[in-house]
C-alpha positions in Angstrom: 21.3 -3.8 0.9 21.3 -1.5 3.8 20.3 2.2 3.1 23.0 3.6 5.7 26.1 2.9 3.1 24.4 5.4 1.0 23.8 9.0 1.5 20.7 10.6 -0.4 20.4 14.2 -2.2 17.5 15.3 -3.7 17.8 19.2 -4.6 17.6 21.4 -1.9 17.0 18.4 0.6 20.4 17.2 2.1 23.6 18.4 1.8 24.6 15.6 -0.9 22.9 17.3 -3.5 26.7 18.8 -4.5 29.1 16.6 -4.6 33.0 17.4 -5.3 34.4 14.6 -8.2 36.9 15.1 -10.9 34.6 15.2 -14.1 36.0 15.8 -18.3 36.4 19.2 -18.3 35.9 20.0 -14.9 39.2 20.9 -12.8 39.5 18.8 -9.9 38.9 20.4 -6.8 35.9 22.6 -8.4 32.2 20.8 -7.2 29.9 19.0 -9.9 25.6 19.9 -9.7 24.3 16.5 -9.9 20.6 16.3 -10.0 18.2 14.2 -8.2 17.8 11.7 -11.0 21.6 11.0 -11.3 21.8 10.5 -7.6 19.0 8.2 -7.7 20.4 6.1 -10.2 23.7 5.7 -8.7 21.7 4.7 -5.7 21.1 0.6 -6.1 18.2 0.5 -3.3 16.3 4.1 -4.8 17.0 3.1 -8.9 14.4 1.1 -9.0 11.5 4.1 -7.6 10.5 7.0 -9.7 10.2 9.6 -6.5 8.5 13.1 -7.5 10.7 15.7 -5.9 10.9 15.9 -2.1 11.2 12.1 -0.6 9.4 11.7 2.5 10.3 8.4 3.6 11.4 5.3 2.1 11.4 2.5 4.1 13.5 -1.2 3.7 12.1 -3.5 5.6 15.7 -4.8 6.5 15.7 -2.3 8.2 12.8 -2.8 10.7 8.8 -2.4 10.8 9.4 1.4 10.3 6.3 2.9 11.9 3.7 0.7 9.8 0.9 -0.7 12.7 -2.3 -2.9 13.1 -5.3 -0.7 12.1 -7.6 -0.3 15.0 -10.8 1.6 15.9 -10.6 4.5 18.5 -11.4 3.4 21.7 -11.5 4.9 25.6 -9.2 2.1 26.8 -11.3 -0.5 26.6 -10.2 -3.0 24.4 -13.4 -5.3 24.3 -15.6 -2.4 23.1 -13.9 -1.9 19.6 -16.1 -1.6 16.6 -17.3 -4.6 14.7 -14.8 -5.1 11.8 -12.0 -3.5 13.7 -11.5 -5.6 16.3 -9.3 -8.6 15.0 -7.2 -7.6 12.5 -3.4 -8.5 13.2 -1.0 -6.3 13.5 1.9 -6.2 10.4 4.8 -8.6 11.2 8.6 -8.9 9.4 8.6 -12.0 7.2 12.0 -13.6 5.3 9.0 -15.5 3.3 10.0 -18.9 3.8 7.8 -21.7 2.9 7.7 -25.7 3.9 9.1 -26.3 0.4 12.2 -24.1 -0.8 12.8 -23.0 2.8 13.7 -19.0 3.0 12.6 -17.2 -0.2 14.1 -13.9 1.2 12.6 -10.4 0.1 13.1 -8.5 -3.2 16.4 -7.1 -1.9 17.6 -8.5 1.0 16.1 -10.6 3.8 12.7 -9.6 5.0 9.6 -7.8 4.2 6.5 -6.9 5.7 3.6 -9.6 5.6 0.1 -8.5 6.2 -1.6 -12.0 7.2 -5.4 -12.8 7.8 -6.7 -15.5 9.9 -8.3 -18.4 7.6 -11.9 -16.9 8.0 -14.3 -15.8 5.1 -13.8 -12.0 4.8 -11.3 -11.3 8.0 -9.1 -8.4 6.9 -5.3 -7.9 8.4 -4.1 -4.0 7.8 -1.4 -1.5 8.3 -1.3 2.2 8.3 1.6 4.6 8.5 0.3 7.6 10.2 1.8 11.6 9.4 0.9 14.9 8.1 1.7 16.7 5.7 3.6 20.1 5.2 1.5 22.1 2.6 -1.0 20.3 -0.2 0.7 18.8 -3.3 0.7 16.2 -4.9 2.0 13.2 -3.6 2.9 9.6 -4.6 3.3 6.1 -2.9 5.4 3.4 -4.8 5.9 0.1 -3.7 7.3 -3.4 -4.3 4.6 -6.1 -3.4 3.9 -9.5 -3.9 0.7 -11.6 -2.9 -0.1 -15.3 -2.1 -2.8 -17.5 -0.4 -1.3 -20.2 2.1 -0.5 -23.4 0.5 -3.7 -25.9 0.7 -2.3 -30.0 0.6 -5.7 -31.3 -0.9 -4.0 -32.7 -4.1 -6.3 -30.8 -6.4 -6.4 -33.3 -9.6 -7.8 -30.7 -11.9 -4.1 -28.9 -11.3 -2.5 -29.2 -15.1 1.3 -28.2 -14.3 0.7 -24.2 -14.9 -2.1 -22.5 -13.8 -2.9 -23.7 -10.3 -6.5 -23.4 -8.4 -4.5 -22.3 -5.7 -4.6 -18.7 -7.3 -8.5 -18.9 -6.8 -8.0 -18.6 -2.7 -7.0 -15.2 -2.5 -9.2 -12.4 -2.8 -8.2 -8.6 -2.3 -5.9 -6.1 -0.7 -6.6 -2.1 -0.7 -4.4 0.8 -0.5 -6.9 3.8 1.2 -5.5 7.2 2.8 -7.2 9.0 5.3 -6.6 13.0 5.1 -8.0 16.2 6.7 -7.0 19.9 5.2 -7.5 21.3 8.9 -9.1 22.5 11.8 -11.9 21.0 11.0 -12.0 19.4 7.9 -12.6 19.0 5.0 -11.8 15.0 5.7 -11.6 12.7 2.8 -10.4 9.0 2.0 -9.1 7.9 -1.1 -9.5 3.9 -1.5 -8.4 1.2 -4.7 -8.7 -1.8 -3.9 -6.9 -5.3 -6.3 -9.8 -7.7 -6.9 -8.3 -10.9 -7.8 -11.6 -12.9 -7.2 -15.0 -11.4 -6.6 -17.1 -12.2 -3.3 -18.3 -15.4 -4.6 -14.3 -16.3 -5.6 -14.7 -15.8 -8.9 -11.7 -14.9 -10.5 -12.2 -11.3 -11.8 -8.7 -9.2 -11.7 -9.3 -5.8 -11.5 -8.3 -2.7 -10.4 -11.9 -1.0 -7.9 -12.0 2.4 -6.5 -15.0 2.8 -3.4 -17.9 4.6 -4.2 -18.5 5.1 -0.6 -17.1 6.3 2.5 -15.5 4.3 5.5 -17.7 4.2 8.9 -15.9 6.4 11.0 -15.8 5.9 15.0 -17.5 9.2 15.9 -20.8 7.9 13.4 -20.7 4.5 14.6 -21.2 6.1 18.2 -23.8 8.2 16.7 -26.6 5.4 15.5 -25.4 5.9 12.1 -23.2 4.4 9.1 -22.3 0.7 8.2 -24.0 -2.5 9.4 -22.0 -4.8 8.0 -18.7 -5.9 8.8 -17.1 -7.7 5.6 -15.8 -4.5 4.0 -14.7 -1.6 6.5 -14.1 0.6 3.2 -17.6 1.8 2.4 -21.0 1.2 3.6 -22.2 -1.6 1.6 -19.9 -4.5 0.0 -21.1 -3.5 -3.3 -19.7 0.3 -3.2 -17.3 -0.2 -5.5 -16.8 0.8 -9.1 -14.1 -0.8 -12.0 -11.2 1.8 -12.6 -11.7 2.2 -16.4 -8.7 0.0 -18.2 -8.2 -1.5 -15.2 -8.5 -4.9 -15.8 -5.3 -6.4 -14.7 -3.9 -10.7 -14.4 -0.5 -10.5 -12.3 2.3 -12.7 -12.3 0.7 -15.5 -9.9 3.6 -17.9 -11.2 1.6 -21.0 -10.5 2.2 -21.9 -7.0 1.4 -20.3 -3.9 5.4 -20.5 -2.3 6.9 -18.8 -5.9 7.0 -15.1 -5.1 7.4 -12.9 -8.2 7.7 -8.7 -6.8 5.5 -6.2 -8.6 5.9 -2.4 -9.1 3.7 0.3 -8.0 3.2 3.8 -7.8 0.0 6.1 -7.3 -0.6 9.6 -7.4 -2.7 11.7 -5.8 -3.4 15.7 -5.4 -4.3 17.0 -1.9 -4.5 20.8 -3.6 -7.4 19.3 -5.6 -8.7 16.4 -3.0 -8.1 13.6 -6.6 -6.8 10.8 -7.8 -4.3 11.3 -10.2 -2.6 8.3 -11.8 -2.2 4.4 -10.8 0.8 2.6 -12.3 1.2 -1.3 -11.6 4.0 -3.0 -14.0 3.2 -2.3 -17.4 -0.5 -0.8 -16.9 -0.7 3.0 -16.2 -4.1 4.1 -15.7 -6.3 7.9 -15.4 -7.8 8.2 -12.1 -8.5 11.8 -12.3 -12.4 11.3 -13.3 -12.7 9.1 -10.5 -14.9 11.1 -8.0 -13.3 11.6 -4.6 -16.0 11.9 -1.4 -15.9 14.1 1.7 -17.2 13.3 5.2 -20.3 15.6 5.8 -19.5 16.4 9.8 -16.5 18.1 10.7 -13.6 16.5 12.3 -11.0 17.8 14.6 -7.6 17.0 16.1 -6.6 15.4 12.9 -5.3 19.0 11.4 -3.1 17.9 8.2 -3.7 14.1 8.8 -2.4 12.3 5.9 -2.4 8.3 6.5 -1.6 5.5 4.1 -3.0 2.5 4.8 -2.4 -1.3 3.4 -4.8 -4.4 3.7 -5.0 -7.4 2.5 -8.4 -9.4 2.4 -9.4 -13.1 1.8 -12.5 -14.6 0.4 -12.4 -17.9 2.1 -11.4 -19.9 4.7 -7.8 -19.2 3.3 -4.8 -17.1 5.1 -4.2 -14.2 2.6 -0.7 -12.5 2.6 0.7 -9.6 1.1 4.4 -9.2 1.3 6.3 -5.8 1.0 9.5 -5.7 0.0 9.8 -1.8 0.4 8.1 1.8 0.4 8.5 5.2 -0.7 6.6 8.1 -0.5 7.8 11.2 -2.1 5.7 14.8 -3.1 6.5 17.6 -5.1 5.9 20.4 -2.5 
């Protein structure tokens, strides 16, 4: 489906938002109100989201890469002096998901999606962010349709019984993290939670984390201070993070690593109140807003009204990890 056959109204926000049809009891000629729900669900590509008021963007990946690029650490040109962690993660790539054995799987709707790939190395991370600002705080909310695999392994595992295949053992995390400043300034915050399918020791575990630290940031690095390790560029430690309360979580795997099966989500989060709000992922909707939310202690500048969304996939082993993304849309309430 291509979004250009379809034009979008959400209240005040595009001229669609009236649109002149003969209704029962309405003389022809005369326009109908329709509000932003019932133009959403006559929309086949935006009926399956649950935007708050005000869509920012919604990107198809039919459509192209949209603005979504590798992560990397700030630099002065020089390419070989990026930080440790930051220096080899590849860049987001279209994918039509084909596999050696049913050929092209195809995306949710349509033909290709975006696929977030690590190298087959213990712990190497491949990212995307989408970089913008934002208007005015509110509260704002990502949804997205994702699916997750790690690369088919030919070692004829004879403990396999027909269902539940080890297969599902070799991937290990992906994170959704923004990165926001209120101004001039500061305050700067990141908000991070994080899918643990299997634990650092590939235990399978399935669990929604949230950090319980802050991401080394360039401008520390440069100063002596921050993380030493390079397994985890979320927080400081590997351990820093905590289980989401009810967040315990098995996805539809379905069994082999070249069956893709899409999965909803949506979070919310508040940039009046610098929280979490609410994380929804198929059936499971769960309270984030006791979850604490930390702030960088130095002041930060040239990043007035920064609000980045970020994407990474992680694996455990000497596996390539993908994430697949069929589509995004980001929508506040301002």
């Amino acid at each position: 489906m291509n979004r250009r056959f379809f034009t979008l109204g959400l209240g005040g926000l595009a001229s669609a938002s009236q649109v002149p049809q003969t209704a029962m009891g309405q003389p022809a000629g005369q326009p109908v109100m329709l509000d932003a729900s019932a133009l959403i669900l006559a929309n086949p590509e935006l009926s399956r989201f649950r935007p708050l008021r005000r869509i920012l963007f919604y990107d198809d990946f039919d459509d192209g890469i949209n603005g979504w690029v590798e992560l990397q650490a700030n630099h002065n040109g020089n390419l070989d002096d990026l930080r440790p962690g930051f220096n080899d993660m590849r860049p987001p790539q279209l994918s039509s998901c084909t596999f050696f054995d049913v050929g092209t799987h195809g995306s949710l709707n349509g033909t290709y999606s975006l696929k977030l790939a690590t190298r087959p190395k213990p712990f190497h991370s491949a990212a995307a962010l989408k970089r913008f600002t934002y208007a005015q705080p509110c509260r704002v909310q990502l949804e997205m349709w994702f699916t997750y695999k790690p690369e088919q392994t030919f070692d004829g595992d004879t403990h396999w019984n027909g269902n539940a295949s080890p297969a599902e053992q070799n991937f290990g995390d992906f994170t959704m993290n923004t990165d926001i400043c209120g101004g001039v300034g500061g305050p700067r915050y990141m908000l991070a939670l994080r899918y643990a399918n299997t634990d650092l020791e590939g235990k399978m575990v399935q669990k929604w984390m949230y950090s319980t630290s802050l991401e080394t940031t360039t401008k520390e690095h440069r100063e002596g201070h921050g993380a030493t390790q390079t397994l985890d560029h979320h927080v400081h430690n590997v351990n820093d993070w905590a289980d989401v309360p009810g967040g315990h979580q098995p996805l539809c795997f379905n069994e082999m690593p070249t069956k893709i099966n899409w999965h909803y989500l949506r979070w919310v989060f508040d940039l009046r109140a610098r929280k979490h709000e609410e994380l929804q992922v198929n059936e499971l909707t769960m309270d984030l807003r006791d979850i604490p939310v930390l702030t960088f202690d130095q002041k930060y500048y040239a990043l007035n009204h920064l609000l980045n969304v970020a994407i990474d996939v992680r694996t455990h082993k000497a596996v390539r990890n993908f994430l697949f993304i069929d589509s995004v849309l980001i929508s506040e309430d301002a």
